[in-house]
C-alpha positions in Angstrom: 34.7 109.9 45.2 32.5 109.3 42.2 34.8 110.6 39.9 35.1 108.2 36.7 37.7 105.5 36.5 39.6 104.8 33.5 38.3 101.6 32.1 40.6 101.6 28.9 43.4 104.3 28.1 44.7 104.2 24.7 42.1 106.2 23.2 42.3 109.4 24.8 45.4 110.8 27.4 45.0 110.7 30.9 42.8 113.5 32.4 41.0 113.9 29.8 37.2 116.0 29.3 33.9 115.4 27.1 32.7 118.9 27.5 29.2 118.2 26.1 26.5 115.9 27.2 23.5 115.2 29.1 21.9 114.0 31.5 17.6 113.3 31.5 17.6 111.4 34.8 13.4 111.8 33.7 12.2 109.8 36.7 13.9 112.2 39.5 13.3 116.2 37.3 10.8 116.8 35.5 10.7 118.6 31.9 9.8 122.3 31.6 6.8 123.7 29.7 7.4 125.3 26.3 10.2 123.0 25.9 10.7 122.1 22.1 11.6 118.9 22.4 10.8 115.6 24.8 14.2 113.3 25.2 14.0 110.4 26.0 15.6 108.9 29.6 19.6 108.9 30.2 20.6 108.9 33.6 23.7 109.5 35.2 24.7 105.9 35.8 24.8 105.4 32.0 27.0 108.0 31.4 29.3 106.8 34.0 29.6 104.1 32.1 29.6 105.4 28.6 32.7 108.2 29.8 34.6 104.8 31.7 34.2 102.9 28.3 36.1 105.7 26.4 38.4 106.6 29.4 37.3 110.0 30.0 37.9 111.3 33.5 35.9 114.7 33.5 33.1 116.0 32.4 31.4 119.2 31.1 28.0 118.8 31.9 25.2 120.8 29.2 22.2 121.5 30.7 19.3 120.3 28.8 17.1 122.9 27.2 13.8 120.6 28.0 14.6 121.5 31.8 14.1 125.3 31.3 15.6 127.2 33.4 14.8 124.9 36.4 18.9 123.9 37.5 18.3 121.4 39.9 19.5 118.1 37.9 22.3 120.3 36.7 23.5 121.6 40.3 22.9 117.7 41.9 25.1 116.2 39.6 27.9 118.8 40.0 27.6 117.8 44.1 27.6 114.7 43.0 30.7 114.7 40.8 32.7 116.9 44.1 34.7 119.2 42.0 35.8 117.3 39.2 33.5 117.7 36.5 32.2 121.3 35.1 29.0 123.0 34.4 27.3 124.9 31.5 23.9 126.1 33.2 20.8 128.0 31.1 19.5 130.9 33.0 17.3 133.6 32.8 19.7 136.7 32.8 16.6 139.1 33.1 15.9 137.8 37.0 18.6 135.6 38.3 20.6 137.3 41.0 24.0 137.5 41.9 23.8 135.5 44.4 22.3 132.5 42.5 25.4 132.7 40.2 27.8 132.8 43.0 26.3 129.8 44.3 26.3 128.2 40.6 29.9 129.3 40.1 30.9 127.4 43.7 29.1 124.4 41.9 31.4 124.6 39.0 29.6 126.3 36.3 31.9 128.1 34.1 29.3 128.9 30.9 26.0 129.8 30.3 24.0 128.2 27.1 21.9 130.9 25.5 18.7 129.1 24.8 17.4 130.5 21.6 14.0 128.5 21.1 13.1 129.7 24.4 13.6 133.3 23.5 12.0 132.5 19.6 15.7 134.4 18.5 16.7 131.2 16.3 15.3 133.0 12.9 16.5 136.3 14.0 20.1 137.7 13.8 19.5 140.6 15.7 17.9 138.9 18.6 20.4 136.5 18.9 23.5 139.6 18.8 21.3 141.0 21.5 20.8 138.0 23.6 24.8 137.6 23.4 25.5 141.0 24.1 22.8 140.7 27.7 24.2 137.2 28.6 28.0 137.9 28.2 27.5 140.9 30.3 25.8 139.4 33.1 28.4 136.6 33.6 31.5 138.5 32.5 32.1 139.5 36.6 32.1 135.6 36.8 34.7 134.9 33.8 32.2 132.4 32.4 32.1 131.8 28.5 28.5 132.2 27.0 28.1 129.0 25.1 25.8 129.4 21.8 24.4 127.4 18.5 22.6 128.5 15.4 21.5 126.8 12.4 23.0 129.9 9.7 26.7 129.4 9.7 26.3 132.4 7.6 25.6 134.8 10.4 28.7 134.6 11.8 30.7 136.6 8.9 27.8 139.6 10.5 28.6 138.7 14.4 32.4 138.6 13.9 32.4 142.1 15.5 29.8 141.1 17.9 32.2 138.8 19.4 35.2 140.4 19.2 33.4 143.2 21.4 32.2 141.1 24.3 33.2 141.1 27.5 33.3 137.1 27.9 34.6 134.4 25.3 32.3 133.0 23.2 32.0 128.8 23.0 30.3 127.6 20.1 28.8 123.8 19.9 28.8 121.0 17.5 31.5 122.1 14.3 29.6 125.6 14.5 27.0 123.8 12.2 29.7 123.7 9.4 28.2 120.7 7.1 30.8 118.4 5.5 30.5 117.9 1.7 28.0 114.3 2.3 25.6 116.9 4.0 24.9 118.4 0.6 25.5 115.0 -0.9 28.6 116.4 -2.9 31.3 113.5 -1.7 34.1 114.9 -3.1 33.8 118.8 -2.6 36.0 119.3 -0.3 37.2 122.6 -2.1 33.7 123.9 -1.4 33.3 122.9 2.2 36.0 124.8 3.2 34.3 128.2 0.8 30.7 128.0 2.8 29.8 131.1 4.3 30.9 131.8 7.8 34.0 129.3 7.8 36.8 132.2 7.3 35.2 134.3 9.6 34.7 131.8 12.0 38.7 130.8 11.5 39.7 134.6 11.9 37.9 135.0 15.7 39.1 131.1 16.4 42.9 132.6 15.4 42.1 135.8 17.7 41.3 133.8 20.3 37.6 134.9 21.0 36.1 132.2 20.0 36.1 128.6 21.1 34.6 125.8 19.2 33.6 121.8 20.5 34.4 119.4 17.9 31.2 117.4 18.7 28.0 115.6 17.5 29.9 114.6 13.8 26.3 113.2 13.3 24.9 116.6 12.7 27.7 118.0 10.1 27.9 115.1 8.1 26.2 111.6 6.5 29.5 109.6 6.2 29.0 107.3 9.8 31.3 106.1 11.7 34.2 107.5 10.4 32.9 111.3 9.4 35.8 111.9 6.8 34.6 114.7 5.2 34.8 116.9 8.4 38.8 116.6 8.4 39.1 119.8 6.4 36.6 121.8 8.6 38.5 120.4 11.4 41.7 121.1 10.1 41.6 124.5 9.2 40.2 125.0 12.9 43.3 123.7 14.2 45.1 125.3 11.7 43.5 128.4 13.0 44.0 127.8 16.6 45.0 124.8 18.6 44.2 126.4 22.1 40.6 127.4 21.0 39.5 123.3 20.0 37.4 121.3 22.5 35.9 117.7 21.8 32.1 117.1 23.0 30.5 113.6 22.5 27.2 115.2 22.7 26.1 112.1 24.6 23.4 110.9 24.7 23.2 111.9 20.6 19.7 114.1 20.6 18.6 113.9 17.0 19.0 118.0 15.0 17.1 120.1 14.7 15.7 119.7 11.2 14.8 116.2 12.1 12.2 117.6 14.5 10.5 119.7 12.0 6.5 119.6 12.2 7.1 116.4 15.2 4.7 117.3 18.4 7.8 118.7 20.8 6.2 116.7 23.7 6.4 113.5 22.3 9.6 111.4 23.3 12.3 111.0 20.6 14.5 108.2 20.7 18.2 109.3 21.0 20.3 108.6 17.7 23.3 105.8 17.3 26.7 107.2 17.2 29.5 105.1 17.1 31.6 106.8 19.4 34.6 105.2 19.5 35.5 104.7 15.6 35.0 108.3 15.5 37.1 109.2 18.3 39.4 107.2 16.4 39.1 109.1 12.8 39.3 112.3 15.0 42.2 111.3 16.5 43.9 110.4 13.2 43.4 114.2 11.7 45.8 115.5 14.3 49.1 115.7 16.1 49.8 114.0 19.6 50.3 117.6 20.8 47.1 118.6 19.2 45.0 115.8 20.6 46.6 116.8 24.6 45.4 120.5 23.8 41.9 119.3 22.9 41.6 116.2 25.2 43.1 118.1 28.4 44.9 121.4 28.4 41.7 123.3 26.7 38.9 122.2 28.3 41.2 122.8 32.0 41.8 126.6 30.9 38.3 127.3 29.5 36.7 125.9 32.3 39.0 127.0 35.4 40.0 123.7 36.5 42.8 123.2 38.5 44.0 119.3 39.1 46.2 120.1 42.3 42.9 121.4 44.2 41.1 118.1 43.1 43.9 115.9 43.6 42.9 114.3 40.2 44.2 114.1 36.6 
């Protein structure tokens, strides 16, 4: 059974999920065209042994954007992992057919990522409330979550009716792109981090309970490495908000953001950025209650996702 064993155990509970990272095994798939960006290798054997370091036991698995819409990696590694890890696939909603997502959702995929490059929607609002709208309705027969980013935190004070309307919950990556106050190289304004556009309305559907948000990739919300202290106010009125709506994602294997790629040539390999994982796990960890940190680690990610332990016979 390849699921992971747990290497070390005092830094997050039993059973618990990363539910965001990749895998680039680049010498068995190849990338798609029109991609717009080239990572570099990380294969599945490394992040075996990156989730046993931590003591993860299940994973949420992302597919990668460079792929397209081409699922094969995504669908061998769910095989591979026999019913204990999850899937979030990226599909063309415009051709696939039912069948293909029945045979995605025997897999385990429980969520669709909305790839916005692909569809040139990232400077758009509309397109992006219209590619929500198309995506959440195809998979809503499946109960899957459509999984989304976006740059303009801002939008979301427009989309809060958008998402209160759809059919399937929304799952949004990385903080929702809320920057803590070292993003804008302001130290010590935490009063203003927690006034930026799209925060309160992001709170209000967190609080509702249509949307879900992944505590992940510190990295790209804030300059303060390893420790990321200036997210603890983001994070905490998010909790405050919600505790049943707050995943953690490592983001492994760290893909630099987006505005780091800005004028590079999208088919040249990017090195993957240093994250030190656990010391941030660690200031995470500090931020909340031991109750919290089994919501986020364990009882979250196994609702969202439709896992049930007793038909795996693990944690």
């Amino acid at each position: 059974m390849p699921k992971f064993e747990r290497v070390r155990g005092d830094l997050v509970p039993e059973g618990s999920w990363d539910t965001h990272h990749h895998v680039f095994d680049l010498h068995k798939y190849p990338l798609a065209d029109g991609r717009h960006f080239t990572p570099s290798s990380a294969t599945t054997q490394e992040l075996k042994e990156f989730q046993e370091r931590l003591g993860f036991q299940h994973t949420c698995i992302a597919h990668g954007l460079s792929f397209g819409y081409d699922l094969t990696s995504l669908k061998d590694y769910l095989d591979y992992m026999e019913g204990t890890a999850r899937g979030i696939a990226v599909i063309d909603h415009t051709t696939i057919s039912d069948e293909e997502l029945q045979e995605l959702h025997d897999l385990g995929v429980r969520s669709v990522r909305i790839d916005f490059f692909r569809h040139k929607a990232m400077g758009s609002l509309e397109k992006i409330a219209d590619l929500m709208r198309d995506v959440a309705n195809k998979v809503a027969p499946y109960k899957w979550s459509i999984q989304v980013q976006f740059s303009n935190v801002g939008w979301w004070d427009q989309l809060a009716d958008t998402v209160r309307s759809l059919p399937a919950q929304v799952l949004v990556d990385h903080n929702a792109f809320l920057k803590g106050s070292s993003w804008a190289q302001q130290p010590d304004a935490d009063e203003d981090t927690l006034k930026q556009p799209g925060l309160q309305s992001i709170c209000s559907l967190v609080k509702s309970g249509h949307l879900w948000i992944k505590i992940s990739a510190p990295n790209r919300n804030s300059r303060l490495a390893p420790l990321y202290p200036d997210l603890k106010p983001i994070v905490r009125a998010l909790l405050d908000a919600n505790p049943d709506r707050v995943l953690y994602g490592s983001d492994w294997p760290h893909t630099q953001p987006w505005e780091f790629r800005t004028g590079d040539d999208p088919l040249k390999p990017e090195p993957f950025m240093e994250v030190d994982d656990e010391s941030w796990i660690k200031s995470f960890k500090s931020w909340v209650s031991e109750d919290e940190w089994h919501r986020i680690m364990v009882d979250n990610p196994r609702k969202l996702f439709d896992y049930d332990p007793k038909r795996t016979g693990t944690p």
